[in-house]
N, CA, C and O atoms as a MOPAC input file, in Angstrom:
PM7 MOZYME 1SCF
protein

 N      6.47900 1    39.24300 1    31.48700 1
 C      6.35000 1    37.80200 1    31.45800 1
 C      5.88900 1    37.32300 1    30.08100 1
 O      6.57100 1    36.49400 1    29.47900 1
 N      4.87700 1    37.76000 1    29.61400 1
 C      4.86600 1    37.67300 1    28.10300 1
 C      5.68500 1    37.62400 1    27.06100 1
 O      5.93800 1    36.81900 1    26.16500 1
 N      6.22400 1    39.22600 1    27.56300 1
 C      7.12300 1    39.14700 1    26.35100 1
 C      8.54700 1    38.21200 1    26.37900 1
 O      9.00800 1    37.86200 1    25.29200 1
 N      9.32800 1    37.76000 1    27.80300 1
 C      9.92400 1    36.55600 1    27.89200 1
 C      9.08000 1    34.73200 1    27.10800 1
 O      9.46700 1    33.72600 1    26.51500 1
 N      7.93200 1    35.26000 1    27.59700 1
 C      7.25800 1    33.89000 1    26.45700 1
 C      7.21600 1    34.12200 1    25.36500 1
 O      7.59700 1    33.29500 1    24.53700 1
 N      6.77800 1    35.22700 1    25.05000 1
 C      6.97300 1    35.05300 1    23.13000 1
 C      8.52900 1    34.73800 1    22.58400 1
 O      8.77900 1    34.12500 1    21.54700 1
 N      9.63500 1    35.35800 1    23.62100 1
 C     10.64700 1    35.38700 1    22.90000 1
 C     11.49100 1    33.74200 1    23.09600 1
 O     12.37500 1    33.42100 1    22.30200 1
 N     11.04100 1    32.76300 1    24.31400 1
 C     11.09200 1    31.73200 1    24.27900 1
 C     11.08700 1    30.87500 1    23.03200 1
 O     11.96400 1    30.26400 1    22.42300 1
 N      9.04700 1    31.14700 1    22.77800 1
 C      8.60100 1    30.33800 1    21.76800 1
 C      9.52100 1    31.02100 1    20.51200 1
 O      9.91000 1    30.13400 1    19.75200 1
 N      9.85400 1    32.04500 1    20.20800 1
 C      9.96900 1    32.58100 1    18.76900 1
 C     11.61500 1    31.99700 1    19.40700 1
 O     11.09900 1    31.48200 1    20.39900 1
 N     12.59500 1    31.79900 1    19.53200 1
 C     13.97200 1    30.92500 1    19.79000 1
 C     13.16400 1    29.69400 1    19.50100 1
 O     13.05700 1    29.45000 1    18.29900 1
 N     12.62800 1    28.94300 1    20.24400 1
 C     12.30600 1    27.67800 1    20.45700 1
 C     12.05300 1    27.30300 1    18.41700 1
 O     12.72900 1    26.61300 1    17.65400 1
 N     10.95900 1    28.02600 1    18.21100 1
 C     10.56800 1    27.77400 1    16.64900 1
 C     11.81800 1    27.95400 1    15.73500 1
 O     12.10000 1    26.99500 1    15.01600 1
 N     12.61000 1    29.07900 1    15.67600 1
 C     13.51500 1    29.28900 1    14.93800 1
 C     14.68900 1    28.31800 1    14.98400 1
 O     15.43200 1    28.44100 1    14.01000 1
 N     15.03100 1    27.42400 1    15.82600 1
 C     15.65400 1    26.37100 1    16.22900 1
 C     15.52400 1    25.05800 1    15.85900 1
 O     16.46000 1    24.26700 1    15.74700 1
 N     14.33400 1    24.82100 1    15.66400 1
 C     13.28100 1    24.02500 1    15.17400 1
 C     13.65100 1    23.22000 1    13.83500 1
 O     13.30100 1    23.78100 1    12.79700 1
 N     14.23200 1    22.13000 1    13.72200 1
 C     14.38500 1    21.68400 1    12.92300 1
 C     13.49900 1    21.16200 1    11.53900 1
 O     13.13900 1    20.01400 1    11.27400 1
 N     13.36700 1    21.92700 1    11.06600 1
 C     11.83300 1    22.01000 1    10.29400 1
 C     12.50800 1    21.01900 1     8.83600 1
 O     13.55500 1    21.21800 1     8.22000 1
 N     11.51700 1    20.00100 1     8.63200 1
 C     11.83600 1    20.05100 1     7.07300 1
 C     11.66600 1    20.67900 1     5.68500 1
 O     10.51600 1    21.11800 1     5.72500 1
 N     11.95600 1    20.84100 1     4.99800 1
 C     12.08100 1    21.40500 1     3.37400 1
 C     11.00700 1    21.15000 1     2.70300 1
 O     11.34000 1    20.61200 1     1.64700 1
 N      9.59800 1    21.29600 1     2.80400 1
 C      9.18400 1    21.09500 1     2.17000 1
 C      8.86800 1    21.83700 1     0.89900 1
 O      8.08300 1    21.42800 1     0.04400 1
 N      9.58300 1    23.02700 1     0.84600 1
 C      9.53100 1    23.93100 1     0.02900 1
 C      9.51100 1    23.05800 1    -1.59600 1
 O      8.73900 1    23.47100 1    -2.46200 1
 N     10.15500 1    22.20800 1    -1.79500 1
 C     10.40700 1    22.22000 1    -3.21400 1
 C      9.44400 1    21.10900 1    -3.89000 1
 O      9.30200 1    20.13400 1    -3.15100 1
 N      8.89100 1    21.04000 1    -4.86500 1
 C      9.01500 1    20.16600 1    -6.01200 1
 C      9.56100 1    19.16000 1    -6.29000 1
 O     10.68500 1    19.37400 1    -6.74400 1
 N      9.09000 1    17.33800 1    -6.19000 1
 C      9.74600 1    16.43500 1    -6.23100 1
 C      9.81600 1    16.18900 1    -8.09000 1
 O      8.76600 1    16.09600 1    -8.72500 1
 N     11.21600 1    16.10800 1    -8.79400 1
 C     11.51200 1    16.00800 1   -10.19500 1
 C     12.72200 1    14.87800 1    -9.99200 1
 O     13.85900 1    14.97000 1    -9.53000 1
 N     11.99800 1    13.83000 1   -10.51900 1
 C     12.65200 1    12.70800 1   -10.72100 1
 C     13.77800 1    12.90000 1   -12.17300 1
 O     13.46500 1    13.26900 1   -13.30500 1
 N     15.00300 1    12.54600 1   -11.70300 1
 C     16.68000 1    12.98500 1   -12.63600 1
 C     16.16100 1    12.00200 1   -13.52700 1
 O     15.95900 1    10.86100 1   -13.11200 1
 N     15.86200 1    12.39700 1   -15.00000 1
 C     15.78300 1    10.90000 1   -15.73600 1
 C     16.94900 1    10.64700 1   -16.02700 1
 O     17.17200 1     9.56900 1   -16.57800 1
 N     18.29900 1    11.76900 1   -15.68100 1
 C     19.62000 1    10.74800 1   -16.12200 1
 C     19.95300 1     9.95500 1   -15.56400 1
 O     20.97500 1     9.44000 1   -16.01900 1
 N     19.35900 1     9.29500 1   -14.21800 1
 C     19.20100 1     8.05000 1   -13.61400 1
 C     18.96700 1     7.18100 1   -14.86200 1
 O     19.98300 1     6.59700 1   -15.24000 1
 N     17.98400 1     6.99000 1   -15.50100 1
 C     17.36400 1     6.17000 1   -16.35900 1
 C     16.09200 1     5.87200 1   -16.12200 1
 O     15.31500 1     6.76900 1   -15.79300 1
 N     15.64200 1     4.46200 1   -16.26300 1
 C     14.49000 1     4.36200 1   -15.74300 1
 C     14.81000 1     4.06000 1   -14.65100 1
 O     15.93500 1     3.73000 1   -14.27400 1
 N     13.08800 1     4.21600 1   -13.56300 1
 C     13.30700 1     3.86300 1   -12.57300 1
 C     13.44100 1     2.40800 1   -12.11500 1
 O     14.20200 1     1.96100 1   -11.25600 1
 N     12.61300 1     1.81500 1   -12.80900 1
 C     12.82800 1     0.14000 1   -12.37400 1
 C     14.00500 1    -0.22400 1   -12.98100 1
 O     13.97400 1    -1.42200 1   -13.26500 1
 N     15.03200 1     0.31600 1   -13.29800 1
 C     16.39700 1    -0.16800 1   -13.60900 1
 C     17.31900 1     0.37600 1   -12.33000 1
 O     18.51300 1     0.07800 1   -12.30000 1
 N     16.78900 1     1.09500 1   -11.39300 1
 C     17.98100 1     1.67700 1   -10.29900 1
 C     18.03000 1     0.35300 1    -9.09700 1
 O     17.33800 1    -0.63000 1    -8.83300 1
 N     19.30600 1     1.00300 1    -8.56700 1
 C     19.42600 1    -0.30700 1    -7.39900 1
 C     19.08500 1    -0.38200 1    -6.20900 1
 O     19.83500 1     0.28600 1    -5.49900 1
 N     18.43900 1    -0.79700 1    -5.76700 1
 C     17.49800 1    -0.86800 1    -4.74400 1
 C     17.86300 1     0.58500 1    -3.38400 1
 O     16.97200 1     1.06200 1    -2.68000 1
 N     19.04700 1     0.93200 1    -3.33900 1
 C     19.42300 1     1.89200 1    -2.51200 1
 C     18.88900 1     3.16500 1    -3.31000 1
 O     18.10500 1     3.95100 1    -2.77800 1
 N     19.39900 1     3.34400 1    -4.74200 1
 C     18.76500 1     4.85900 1    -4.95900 1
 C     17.33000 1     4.58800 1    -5.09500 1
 O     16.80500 1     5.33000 1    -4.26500 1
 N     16.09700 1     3.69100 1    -5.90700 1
 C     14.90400 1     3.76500 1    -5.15200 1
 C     14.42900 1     4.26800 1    -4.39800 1
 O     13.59900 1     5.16800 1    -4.52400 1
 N     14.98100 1     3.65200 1    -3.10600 1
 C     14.57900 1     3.71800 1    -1.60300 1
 C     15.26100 1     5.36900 1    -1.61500 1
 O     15.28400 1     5.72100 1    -0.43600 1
 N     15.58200 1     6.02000 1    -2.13300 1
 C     16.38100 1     7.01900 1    -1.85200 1
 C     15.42900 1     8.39300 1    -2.74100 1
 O     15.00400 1     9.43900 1    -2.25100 1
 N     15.33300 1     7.94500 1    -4.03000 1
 C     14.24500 1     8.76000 1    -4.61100 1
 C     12.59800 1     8.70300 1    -3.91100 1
 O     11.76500 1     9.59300 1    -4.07600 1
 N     12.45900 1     7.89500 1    -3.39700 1
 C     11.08600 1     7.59600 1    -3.25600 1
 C     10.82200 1     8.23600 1    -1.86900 1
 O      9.69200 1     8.64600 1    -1.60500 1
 N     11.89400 1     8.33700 1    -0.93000 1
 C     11.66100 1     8.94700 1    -0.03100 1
 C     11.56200 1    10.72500 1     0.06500 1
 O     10.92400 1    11.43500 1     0.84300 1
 N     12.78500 1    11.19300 1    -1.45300 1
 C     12.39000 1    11.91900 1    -1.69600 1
 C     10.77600 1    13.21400 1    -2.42600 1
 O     10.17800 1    14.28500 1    -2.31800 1
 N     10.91100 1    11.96700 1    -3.09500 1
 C      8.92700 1    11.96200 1    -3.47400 1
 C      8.26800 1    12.33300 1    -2.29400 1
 O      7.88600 1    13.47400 1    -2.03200 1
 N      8.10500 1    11.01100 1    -1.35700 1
 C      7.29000 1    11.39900 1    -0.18300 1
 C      7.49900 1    12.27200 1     0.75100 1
 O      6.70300 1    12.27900 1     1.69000 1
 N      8.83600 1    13.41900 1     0.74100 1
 C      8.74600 1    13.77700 1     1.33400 1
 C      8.35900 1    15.54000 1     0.97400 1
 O      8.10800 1    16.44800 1     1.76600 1
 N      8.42700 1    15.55100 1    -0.37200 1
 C      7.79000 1    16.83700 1    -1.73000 1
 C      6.97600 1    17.38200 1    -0.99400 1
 O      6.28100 1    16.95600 1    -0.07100 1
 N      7.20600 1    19.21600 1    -1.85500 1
 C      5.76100 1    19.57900 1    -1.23800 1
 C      4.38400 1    19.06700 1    -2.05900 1
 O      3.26600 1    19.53300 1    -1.83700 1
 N      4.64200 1    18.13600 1    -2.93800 1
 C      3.59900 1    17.77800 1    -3.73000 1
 C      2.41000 1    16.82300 1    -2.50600 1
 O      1.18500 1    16.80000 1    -2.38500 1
 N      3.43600 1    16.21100 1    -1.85700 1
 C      2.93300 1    14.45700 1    -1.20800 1
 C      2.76900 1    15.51800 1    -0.22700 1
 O      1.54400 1    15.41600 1    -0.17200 1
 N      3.05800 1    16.56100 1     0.68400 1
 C      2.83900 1    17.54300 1     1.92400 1
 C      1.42500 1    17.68200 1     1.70900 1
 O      0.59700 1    16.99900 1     2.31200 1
 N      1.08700 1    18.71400 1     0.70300 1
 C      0.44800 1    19.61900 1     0.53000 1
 C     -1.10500 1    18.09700 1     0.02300 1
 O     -2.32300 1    18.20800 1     0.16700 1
 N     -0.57600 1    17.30700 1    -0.34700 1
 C     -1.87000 1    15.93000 1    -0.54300 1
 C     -2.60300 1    15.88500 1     0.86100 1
 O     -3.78900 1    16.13000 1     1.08300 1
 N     -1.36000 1    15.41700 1     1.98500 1
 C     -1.75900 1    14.82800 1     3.07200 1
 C     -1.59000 1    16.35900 1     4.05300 1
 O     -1.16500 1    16.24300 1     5.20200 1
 N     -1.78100 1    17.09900 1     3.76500 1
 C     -2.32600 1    18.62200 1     5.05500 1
 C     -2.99000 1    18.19100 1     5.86400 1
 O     -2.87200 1    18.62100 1     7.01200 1
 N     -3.68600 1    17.44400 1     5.63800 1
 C     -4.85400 1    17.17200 1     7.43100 1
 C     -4.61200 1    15.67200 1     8.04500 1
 O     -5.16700 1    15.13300 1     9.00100 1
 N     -3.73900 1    15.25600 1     7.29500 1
 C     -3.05200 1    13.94200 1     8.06800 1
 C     -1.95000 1    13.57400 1     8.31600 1
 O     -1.12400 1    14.48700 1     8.30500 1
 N     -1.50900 1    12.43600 1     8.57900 1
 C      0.03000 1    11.92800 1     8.83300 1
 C      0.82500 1    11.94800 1     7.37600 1
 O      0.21400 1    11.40000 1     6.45900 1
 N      1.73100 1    12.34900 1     7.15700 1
 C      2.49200 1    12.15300 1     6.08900 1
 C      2.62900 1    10.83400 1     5.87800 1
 O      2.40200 1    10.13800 1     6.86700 1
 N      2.97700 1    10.19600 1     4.73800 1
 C      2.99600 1     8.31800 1     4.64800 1
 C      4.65500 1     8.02300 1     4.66600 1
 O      5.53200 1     8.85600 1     4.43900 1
 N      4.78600 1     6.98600 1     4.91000 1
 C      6.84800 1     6.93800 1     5.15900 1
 C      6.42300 1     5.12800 1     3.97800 1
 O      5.76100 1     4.09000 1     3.97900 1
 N      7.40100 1     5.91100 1     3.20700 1
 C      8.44900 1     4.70800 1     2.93100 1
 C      8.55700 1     3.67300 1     3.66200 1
 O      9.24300 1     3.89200 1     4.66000 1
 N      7.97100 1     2.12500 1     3.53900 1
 C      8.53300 1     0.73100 1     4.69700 1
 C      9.18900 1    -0.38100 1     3.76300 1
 O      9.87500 1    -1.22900 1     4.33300 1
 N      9.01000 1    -0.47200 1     2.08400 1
 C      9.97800 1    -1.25100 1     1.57600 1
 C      9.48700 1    -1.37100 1     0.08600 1
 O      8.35400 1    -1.12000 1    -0.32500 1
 N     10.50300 1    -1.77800 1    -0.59100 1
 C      9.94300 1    -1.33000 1    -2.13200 1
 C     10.46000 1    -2.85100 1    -2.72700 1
 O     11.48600 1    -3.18100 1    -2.13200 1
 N     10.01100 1    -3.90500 1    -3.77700 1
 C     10.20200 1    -4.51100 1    -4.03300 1
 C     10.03300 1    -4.53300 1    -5.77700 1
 O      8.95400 1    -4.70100 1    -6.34400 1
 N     11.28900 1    -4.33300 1    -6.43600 1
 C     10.89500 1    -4.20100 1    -8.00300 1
 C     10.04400 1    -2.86100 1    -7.87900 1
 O     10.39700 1    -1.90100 1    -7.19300 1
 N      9.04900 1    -2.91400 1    -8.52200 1
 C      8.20500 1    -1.91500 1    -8.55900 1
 C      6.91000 1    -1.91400 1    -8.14300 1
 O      5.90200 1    -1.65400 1    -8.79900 1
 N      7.06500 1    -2.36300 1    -6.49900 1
 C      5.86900 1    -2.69200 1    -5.29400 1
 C      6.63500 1    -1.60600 1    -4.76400 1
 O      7.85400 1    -1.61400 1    -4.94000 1
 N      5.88800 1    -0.33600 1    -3.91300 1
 C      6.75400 1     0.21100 1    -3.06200 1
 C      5.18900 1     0.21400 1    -2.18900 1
 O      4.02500 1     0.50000 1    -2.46900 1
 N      5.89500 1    -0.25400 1    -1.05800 1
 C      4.76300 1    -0.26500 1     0.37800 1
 C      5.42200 1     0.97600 1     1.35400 1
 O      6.46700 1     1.46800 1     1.78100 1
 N      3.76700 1     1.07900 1     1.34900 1
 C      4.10800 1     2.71200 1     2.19700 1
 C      3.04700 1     2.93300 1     3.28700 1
 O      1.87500 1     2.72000 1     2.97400 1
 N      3.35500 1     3.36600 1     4.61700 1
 C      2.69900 1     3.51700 1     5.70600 1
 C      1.78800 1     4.59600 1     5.61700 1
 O      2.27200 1     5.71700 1     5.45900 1
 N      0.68300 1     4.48200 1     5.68100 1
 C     -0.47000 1     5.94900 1     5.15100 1
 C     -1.72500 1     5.63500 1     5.48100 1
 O     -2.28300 1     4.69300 1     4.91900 1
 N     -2.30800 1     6.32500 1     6.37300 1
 C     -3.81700 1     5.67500 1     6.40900 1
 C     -4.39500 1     5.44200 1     5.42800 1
 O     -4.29700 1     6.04700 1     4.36100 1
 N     -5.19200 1     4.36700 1     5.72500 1
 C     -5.97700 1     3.76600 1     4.55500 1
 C     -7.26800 1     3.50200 1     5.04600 1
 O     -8.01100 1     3.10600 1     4.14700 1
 N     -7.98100 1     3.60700 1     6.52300 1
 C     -9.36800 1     3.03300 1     7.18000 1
 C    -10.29400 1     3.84800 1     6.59600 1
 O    -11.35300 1     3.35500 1     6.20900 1
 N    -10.02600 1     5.25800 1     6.44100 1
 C    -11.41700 1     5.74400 1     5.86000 1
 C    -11.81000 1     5.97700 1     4.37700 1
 O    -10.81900 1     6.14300 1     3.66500 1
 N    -13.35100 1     6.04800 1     3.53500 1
 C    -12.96300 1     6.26700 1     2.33200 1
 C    -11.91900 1     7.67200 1     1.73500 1
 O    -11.30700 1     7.63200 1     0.66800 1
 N    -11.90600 1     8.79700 1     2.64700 1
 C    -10.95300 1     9.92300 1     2.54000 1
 C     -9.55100 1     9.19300 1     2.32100 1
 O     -8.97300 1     9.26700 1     1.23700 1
 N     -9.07400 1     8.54000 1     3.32200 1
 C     -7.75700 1     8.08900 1     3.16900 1
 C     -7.57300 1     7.19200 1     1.47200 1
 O     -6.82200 1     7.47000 1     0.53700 1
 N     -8.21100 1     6.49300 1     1.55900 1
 C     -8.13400 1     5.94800 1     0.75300 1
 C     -8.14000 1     6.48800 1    -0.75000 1
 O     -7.50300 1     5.74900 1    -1.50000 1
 N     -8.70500 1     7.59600 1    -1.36300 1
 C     -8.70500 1     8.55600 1    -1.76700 1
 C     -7.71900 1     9.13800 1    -2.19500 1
 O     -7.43000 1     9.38400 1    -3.36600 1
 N     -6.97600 1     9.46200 1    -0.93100 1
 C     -5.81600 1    10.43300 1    -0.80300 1
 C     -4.47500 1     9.17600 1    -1.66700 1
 O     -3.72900 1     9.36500 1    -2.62800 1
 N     -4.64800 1     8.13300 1    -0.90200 1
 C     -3.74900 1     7.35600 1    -1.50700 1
 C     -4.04800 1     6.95100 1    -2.78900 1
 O     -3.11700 1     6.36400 1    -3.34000 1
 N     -4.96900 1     7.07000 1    -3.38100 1
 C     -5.16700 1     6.65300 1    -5.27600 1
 C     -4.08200 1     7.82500 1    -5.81300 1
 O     -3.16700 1     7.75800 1    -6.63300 1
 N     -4.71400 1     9.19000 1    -4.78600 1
 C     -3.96000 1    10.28100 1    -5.69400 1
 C     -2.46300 1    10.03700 1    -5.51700 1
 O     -1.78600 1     9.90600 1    -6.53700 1
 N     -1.91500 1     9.96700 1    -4.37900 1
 C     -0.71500 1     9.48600 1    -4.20200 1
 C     -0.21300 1     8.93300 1    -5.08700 1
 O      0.62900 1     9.57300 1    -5.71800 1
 N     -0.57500 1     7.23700 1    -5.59100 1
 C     -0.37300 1     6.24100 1    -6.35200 1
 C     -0.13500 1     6.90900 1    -7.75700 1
 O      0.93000 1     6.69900 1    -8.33700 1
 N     -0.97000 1     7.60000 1    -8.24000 1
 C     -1.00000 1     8.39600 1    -9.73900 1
 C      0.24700 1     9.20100 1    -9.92100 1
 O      1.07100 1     9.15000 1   -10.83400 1
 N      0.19700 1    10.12200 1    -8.61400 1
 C      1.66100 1    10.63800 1    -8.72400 1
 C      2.99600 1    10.22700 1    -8.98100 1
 O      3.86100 1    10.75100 1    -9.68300 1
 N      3.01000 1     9.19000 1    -8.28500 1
 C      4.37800 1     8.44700 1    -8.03400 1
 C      4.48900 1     7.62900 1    -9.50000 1
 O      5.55900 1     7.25300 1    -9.97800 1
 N      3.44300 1     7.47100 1    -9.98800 1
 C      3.31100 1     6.40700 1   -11.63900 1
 C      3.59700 1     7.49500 1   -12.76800 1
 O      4.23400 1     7.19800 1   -13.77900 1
 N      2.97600 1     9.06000 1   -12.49000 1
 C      3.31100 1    10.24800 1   -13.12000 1
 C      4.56200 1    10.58600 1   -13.22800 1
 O      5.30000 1    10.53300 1   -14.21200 1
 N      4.82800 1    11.05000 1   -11.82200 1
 C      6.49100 1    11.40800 1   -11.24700 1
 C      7.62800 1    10.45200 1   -11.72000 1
 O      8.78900 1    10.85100 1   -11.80200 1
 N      7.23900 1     9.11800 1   -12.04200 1
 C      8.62100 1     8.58100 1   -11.88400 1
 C      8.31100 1     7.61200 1   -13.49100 1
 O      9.06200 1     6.73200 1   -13.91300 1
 N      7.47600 1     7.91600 1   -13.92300 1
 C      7.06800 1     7.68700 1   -15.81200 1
 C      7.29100 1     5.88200 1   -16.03300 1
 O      7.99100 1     5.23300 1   -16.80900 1
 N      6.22700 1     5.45500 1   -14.83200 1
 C      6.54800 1     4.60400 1   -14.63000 1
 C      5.07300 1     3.09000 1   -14.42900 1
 O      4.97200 1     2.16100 1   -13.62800 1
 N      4.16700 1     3.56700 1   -15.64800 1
 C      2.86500 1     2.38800 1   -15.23800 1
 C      2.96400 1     1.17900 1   -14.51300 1
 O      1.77700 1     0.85100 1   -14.50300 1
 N      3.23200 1     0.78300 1   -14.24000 1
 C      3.48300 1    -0.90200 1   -13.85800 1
 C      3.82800 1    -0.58500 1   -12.10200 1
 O      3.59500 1    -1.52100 1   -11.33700 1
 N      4.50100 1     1.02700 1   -11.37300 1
 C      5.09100 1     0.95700 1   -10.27800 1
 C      3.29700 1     1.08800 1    -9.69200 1
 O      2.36400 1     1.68500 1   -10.23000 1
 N      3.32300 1     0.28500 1    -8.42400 1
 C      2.57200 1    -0.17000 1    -7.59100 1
 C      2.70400 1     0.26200 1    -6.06500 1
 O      3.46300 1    -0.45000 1    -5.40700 1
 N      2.16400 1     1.18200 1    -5.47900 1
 C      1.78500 1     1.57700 1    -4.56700 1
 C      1.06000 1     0.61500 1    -3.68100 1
 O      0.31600 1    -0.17000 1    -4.26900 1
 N      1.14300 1     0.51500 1    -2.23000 1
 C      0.83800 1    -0.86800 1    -1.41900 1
 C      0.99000 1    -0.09400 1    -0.58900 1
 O      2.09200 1     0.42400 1    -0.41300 1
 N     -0.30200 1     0.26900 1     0.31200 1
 C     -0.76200 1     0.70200 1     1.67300 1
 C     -0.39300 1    -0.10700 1     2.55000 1
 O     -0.58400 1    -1.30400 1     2.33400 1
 N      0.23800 1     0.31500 1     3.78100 1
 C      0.89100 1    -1.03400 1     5.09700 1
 C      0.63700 1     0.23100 1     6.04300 1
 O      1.37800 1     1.19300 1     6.25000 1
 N     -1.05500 1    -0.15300 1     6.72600 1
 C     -1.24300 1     0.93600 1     8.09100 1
 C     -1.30100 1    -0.31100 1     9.02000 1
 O     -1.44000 1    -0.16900 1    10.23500 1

């Protein structure tokens, strides 16, 4: 009976649609800059960002933050923000994404 449960769970996991977090988010500068792209690749890089093992490995003991809308170079993003930890977590966030995408002026905007 066991060993029918382990071999359940070990199918069940291997099946498992897991995401990638394996890699390194590296923004293409042959895009250009970023506040020159059109609102679809944005929304398209940025989700890639958040979804890095950089932004993973930030938020390990919490909810990952999602992408909810980017305006120019406002991008609002769902991420706890109630405790001083969270809050925290999201400065580092914010730095990244201004690092990652060589971009001072882009603005990070917490929406929990």
């Amino acid at each position: 009976k066991e060993e029918n449960l382990f071999q359940t769970v070990f199918q069940w996991v291997r099946a498992w649609p897991f995401k990638n977090f394996s890699q390194n988010y590296v923004y293409p500068r042959g895009k250009g800059p970023f506040r020159h792209l059109h609102l679809i690749d944005k929304v398209r890089e940025l989700k890639a960002f958040l979804s890095s093992a950089e932004v993973s490995t930030l938020y390990l003991e919490t909810r990952l933050p999602e992408l909810v809308d980017v305006e120019e170079l406002t991008v609002y993003v769902d991420a706890p923000y109630s405790l001083d930890q969270d809050r925290h977590l999201f400065e580092k966030l914010h730095a990244m994404g201004v690092d990652v995408f060589g971009e001072d002026e882009l603005n990070f905007i917490p929406e929990s």
